[in-house]
C-alpha positions in Angstrom: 32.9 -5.5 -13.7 30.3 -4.5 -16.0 27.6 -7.3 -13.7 28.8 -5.1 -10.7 28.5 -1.5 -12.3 24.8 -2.5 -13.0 24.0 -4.0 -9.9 25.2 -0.7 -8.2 23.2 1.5 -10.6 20.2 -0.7 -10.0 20.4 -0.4 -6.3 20.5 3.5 -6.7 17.6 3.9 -8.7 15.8 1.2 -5.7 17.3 3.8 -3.0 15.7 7.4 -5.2 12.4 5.3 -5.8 11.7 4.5 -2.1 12.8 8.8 -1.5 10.2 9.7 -4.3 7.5 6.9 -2.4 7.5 9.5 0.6 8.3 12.8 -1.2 4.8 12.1 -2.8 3.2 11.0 0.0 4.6 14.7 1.5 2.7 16.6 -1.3 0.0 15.2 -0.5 -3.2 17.5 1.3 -3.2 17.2 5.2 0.6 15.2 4.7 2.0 15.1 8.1 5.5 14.7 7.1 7.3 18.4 7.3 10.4 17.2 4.7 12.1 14.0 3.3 16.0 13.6 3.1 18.3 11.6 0.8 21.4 10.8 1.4 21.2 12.9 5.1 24.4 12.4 7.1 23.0 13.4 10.0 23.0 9.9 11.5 25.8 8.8 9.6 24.8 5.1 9.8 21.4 5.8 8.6 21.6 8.3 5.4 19.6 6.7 2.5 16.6 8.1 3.6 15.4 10.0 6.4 11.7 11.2 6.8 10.8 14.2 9.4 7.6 14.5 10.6 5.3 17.8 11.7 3.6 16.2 14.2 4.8 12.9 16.8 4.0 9.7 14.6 1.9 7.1 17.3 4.7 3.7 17.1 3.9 0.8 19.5 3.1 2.3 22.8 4.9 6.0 22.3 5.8 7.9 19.9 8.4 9.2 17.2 9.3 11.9 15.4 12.0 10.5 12.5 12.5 7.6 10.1 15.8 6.8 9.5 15.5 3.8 6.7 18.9 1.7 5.2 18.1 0.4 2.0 19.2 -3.2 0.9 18.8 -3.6 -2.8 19.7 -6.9 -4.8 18.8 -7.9 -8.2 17.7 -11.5 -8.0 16.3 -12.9 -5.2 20.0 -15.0 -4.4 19.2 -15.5 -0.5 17.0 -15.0 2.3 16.9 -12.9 5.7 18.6 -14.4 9.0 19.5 -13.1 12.6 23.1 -13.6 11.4 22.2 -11.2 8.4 21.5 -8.7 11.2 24.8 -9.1 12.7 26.9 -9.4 9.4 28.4 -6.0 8.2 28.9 -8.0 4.7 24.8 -7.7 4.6 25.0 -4.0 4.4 27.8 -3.5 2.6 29.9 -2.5 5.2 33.5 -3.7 6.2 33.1 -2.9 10.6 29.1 -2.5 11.3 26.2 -4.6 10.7 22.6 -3.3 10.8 22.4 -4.0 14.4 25.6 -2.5 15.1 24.6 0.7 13.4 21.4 0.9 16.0 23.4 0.3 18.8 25.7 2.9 17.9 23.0 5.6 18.1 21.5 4.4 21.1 24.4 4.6 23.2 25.0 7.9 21.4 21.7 9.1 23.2 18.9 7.0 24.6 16.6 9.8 24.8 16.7 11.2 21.2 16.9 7.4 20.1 13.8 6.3 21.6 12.0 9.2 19.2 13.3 7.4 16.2 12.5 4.2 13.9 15.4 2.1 12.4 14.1 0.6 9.3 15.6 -1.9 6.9 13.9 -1.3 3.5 14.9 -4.4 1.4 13.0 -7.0 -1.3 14.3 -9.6 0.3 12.1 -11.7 2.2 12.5 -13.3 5.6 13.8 -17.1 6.0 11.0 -18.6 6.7 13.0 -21.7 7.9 14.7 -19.8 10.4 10.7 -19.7 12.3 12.7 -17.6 15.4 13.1 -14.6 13.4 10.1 -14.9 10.6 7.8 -16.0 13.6 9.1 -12.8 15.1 7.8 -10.4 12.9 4.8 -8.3 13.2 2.5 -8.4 9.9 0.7 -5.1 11.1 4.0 -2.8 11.3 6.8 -5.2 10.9 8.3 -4.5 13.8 10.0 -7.7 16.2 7.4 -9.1 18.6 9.1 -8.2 22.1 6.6 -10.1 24.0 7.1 -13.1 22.5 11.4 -12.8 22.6 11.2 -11.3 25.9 9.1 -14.3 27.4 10.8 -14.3 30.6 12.7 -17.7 29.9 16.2 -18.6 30.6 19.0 -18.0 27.9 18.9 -21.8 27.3 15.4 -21.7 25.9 14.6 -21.1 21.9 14.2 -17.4 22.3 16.9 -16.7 25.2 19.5 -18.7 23.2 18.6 -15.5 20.4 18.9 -12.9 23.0 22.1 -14.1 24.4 23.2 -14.7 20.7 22.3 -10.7 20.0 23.8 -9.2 23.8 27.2 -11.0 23.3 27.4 -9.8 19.4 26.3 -6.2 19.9 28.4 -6.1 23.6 25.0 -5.6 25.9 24.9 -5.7 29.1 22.0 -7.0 29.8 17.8 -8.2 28.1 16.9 -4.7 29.1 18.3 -2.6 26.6 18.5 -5.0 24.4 15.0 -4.3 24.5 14.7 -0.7 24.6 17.0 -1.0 20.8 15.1 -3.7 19.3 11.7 -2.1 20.1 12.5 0.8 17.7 13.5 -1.6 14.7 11.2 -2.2 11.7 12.3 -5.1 9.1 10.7 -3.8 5.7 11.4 -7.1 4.5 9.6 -8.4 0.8 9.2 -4.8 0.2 8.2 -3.4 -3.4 10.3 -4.4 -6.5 11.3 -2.0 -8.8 8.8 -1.6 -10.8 5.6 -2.3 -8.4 7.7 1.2 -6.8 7.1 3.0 -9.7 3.8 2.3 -9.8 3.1 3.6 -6.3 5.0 6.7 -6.6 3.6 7.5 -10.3 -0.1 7.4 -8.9 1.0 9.6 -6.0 2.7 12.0 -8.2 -0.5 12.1 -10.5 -2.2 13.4 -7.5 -0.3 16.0 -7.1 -0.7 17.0 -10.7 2.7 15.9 -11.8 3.7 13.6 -14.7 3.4 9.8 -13.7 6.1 7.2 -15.1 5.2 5.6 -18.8 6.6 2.7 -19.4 7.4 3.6 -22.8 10.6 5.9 -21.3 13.3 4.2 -20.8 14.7 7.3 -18.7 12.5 8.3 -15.4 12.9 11.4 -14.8 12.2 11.5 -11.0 15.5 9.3 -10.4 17.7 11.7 -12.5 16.3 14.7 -11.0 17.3 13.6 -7.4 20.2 12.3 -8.3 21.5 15.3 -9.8 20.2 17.5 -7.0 22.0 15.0 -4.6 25.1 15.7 -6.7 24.4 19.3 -5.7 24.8 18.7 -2.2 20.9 19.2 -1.6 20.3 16.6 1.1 16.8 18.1 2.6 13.6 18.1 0.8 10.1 20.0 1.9 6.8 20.0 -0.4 7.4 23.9 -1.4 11.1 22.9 -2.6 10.0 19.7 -4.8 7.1 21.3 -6.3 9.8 23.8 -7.5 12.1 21.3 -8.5 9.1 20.0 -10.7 8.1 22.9 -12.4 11.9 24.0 -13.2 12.0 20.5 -15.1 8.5 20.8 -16.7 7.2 17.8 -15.1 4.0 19.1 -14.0 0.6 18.0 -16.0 -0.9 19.9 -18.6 -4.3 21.3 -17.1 -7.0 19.1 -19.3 -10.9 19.5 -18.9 -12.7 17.1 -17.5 -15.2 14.9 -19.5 -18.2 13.0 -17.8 -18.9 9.3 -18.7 -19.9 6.7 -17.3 -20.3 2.9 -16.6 -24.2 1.0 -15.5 -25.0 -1.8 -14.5 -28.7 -1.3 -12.8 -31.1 1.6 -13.9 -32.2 2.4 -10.5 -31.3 5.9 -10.3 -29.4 5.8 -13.4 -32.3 5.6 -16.4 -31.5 8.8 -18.4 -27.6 8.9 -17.7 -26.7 8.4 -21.2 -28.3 12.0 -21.4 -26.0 13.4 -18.8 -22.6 11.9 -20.0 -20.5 12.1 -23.3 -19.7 8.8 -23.0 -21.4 5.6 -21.5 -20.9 1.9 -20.7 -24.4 0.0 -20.8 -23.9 -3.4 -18.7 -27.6 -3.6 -17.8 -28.2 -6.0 -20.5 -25.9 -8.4 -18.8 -27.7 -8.5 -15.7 -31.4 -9.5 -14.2 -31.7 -7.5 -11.3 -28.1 -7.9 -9.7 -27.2 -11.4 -10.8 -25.1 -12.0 -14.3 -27.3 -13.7 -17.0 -27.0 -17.4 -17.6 -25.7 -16.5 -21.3 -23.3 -13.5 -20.2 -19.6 -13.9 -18.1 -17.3 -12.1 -15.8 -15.3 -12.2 -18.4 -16.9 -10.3 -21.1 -18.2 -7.8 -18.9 -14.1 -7.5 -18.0 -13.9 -7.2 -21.9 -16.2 -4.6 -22.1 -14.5 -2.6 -19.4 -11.5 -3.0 -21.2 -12.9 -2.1 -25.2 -14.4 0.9 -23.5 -10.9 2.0 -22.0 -9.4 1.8 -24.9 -11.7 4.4 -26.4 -11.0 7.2 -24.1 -8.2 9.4 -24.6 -5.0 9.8 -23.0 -4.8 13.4 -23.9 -8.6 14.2 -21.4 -9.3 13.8 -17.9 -12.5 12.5 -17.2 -14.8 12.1 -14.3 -17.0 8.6 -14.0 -20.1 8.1 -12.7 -20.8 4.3 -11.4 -24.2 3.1 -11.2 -23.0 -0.6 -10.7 -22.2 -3.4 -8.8 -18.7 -3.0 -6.8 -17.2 -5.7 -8.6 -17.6 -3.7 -12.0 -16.2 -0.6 -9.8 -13.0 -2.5 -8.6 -12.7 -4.4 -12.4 -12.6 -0.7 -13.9 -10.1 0.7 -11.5 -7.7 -2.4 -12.1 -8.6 -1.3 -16.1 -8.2 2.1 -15.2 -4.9 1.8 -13.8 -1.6 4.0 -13.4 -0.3 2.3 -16.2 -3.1 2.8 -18.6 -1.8 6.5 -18.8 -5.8 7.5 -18.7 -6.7 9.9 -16.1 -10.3 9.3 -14.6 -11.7 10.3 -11.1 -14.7 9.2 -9.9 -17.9 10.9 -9.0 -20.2 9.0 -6.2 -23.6 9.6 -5.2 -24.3 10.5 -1.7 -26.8 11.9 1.0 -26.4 15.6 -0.5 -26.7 14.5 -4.1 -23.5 13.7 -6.6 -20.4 14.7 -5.9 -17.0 15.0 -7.5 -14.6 12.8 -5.4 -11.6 14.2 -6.8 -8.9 12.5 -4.4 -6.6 15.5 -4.4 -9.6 17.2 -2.2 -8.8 18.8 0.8 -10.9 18.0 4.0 -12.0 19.9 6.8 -13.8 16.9 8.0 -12.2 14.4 10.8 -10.9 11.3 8.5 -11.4 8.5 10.2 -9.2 5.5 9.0 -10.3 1.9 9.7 -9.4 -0.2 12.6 -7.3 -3.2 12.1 -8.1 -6.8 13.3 -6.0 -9.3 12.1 -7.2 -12.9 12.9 -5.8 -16.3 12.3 -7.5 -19.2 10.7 -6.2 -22.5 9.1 -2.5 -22.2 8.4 -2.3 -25.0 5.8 -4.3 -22.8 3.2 -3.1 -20.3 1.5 -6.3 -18.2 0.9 -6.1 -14.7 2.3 -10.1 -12.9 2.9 -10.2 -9.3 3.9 -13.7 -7.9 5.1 -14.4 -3.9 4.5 -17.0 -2.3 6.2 -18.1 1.0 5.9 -21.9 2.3 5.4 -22.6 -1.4 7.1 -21.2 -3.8 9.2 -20.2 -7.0 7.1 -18.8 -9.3 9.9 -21.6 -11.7 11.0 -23.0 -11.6 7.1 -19.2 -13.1 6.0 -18.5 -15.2 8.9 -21.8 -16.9 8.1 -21.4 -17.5 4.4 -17.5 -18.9 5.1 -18.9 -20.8 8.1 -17.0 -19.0 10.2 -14.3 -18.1 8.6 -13.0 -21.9 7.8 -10.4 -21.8 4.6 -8.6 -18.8 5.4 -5.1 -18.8 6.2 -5.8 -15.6 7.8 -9.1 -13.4 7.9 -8.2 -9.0 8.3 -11.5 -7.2 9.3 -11.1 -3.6 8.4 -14.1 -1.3 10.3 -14.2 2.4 10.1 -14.7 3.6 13.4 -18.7 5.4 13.0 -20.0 2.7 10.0 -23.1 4.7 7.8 -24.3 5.7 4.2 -22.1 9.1 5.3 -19.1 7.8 6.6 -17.1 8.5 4.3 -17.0 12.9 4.0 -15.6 13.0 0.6 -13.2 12.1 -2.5 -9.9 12.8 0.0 -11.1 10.6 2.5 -12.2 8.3 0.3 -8.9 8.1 -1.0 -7.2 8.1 2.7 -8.8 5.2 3.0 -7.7 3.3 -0.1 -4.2 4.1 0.5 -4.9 2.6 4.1 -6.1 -0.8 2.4 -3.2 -0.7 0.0 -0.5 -0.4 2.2 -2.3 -3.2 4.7 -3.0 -5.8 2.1 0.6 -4.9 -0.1 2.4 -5.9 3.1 0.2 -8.6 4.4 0.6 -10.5 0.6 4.3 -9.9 0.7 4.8 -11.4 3.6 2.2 -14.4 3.4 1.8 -16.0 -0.3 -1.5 -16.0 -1.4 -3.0 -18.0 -3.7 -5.9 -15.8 -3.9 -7.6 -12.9 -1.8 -11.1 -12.7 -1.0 -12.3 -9.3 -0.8 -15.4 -8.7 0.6 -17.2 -5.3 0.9 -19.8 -3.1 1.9 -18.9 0.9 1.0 -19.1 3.4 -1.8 -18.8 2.5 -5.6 -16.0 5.1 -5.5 -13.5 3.2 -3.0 -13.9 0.1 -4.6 -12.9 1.9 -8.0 -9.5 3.5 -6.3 -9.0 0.0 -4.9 -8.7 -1.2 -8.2 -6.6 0.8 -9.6 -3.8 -0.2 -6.8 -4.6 -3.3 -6.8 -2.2 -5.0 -10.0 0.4 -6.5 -7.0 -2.3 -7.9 -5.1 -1.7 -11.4 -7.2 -5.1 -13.7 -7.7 -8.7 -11.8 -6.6 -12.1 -13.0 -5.5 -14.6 -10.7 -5.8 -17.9 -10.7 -3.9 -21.8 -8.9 -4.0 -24.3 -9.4 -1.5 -27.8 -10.9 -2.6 -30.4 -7.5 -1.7 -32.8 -9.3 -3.7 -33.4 -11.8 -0.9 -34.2 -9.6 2.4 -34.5 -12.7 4.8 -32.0 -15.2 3.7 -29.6 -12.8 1.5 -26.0 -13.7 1.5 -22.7 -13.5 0.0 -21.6 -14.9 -4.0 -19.0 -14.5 -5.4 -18.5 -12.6 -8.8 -15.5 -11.6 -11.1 -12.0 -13.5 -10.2 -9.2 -11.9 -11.4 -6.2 -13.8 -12.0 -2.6 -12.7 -13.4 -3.0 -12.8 -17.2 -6.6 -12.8 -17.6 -10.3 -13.0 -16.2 -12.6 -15.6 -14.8 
């Protein structure tokens, strides 16, 4: 009984964890959802969480205005996802409806308000992969269920009609057309966030919004008892103005802390007098002629470095960072850096006007472009994962070239901002837009294909590459990259710092 109290409790704190994941993201500048609900019995079916959004959200080829997400939380990883999970009630907890059922149920209830909704099953689970009709199914952009491929047109005795006859008789359909119009507003969540990768998503979003992040000293989080006890309440809707209140009636906001300028080099171009400038500096030129490592120093003790210098600074200051370096040292003191480390710096990045303060809580007025996705597939008996970045230059042809075309990769995710330049990026908000973009892509892509290691390449502020670090502890085993400038004709890709769970090569 005990076993089964805690399981339950467990599964609770999963279900206020994944609230708190979009309540931050709401307090966020320019956030674009109007409130986020918990335990919402609007659509009885679909309570855990439901998120309401200002503006129509773009979703395949139309549009929606609500999520409506049913968590399924388990301790251990004990089984895997089918089509008969689906279809079981068992799955959900439930004695009469499955997942499906529950869909169904609001689509008959009205087609027209259901096709402005997404269905979403949240879970850690992961996807058989031995059952290839529904794992082969599944989007890895936005997890939704490739129609195109189960809708191919064939009879019901082929693979994928033998599934859509199996899913019309079970949820009582009439026919492959609305079976299609209910399965094209599902998303599968599926090898979603554990417990305590969660926490570490919604404490960095909280620290944004100048509230307390999670220390894994407490054995208490305080985010999970306040919602709890406000659900207790009967408060079921949530907008930014009301949760900042929340906050500030528990005390759970930061302390306001001055800033403190230091600073990590590893060229003096630009950068010779900077330990005049800061209070504090990290001096890596030492390690380095021109760009490349010395034959005497490592990755590893530069990492070291990194990490001695961390432990200096306080936990009680905030502090800005200015990065004269190499992206690798950028991403490698991010991932030091990290939400975890309980020490607060933001960095400051040299553009076009001058230096600025890219404070990611920043406001814009500017038009934030995010990246465009393309997703391409390469040789599926490796497990090697590269991601390309460009943004103040196009990296493509320069990669492609040094991989020979890409050979090695399981899969290969080009990531382009829209308008590539030195000034694509406006500012610290934007920067940070950005980030959260990557995160999001690469935290789902590694969930649902396991990597050995991920190559990331880049060409893009000092600054991006620092706030990808510092999101970057789930991404498993990375390869980091720099491009040779010293060689103008025949410069090319090496790779740098690999970082691996445990330690630093």
């Amino acid at each position: 009984m005990s076993n089964a109290i805690s399981a339950l409790k467990k599964g609770n704190e999963y279900q206020a964890l994944v609230f708190w994941k979009y309540a931050a993201k709401m307090l966020q500048e320019d956030s674009e959802i109007d409130k986020v609900c918990y335990e919402y019995d609007e659509v009885k079916s679909f309570d855990d969480v439901v998120i309401c959004y200002k503006k129509p959200q773009c979703f395949r080829d139309t549009q929606i205005i609500r999520d409506y997400i049913q968590i399924k939380f388990h301790v251990a990883q004990t089984k895997t996802i089918t089509w008969e999970d689906l279809l079981s009630p068992q799955f959900v907890g439930s004695t009469k409806y499955s997942f499906l059922d529950k869909v169904v149920k609001e689509y008959r209830n009205n087609p027209l308000e259901f096709s402005q909704k997404r269905f979403i099953l949240y879970t850690p689970w992961e996807v058989d992969q031995n059952e290839k009709t529904l794992y082969s199914l599944l989007d890895n952009i936005d997890q939704t269920i490739r129609l195109e491929v189960l809708f191919d047109q064939t009879t019901d005795r082929s693979q994928y009609g033998r599934i859509r006859k199996k899913l019309r008789e079970s949820l009582e359909l009439e026919s492959d057309e609305e079976l299609k119009a209910i399965l094209r507003q599902v998303c599968l969540k599926c090898s979603s966030e554990k417990t305590d990768e969660l926490k570490d998503q919604v404490s960095l979003k909280l620290q944004l919004a100048e509230l307390k992040p999670w220390e894994s000293s407490k054995l208490v989080y305080p985010y999970i008892a306040l919602i709890e006890a406000l659900s207790e309440r009967g408060i079921k809707e949530y907008t930014a103005n009301n949760i900042l209140e929340y906050c500030a009636r528990e005390e759970l906001f930061l302390p306001v802390k001055k800033q403190r300028v230091i600073a990590i080099r590893s060229y003096l171009l630009y950068a010779e007098n900077m330990e005049n400038e800061v209070e504090k500096i990290l001096d890596l030129v030492d390690c380095f002629e021109g760009r490349f490592l010395k034959k005497e120093a490592s990755w590893k003790a530069v990492y070291d470095k990194i990490l001695e210098f961390g432990r200096r600074l306080s936990k009680q200051e905030e502090y800005l960072i200015k990065l004269p370096t190499h992206l690798s040292i950028a991403f490698m003191a991010g991932y030091i850096f990290n939400p975890k480390s309980g020490v607060k710096v933001m960095p400051i990045q040299n553009t076009l006007q001058g230096e600025e303060n890219w404070n990611i809580t920043e406001n814009s007025m500017f038009n934030q472009e995010l990246f465009n996705i393309e997703e391409r597939h390469g040789d599926q008996t490796s497990r090697n994962i590269a991601v390309l970045i460009s943004i103040s230059s196009d990296i493509e042809a320069d990669v492609m070239e040094y991989t020979n075309m890409g050979i090695g990769f399981k899969k290969i995710i080009i990531c382009k901002l829209p308008h590539i330049g030195k000034d694509s990026v406006k500012n610290g908000f934007h920067a940070w837009k950005l980030t959260q973009q990557l995160n999001e892509l690469l935290d789902g892509l590694l969930r649902r294909n396991k990597a050995d290691l991920l190559h990331i390449f880049v060409a893009g502020p000092c600054s991006i590459m620092f706030n990808l670090g510092k999101l970057a502890l789930s991404f498993g085993n990375i390869q980091l990259y720099e491009f040779d400038f010293q060689n103008e004709r025949t410069g090319t890709y090496y790779p740098t710092v690999k970082i691996i769970k445990g330690g630093v090569m």
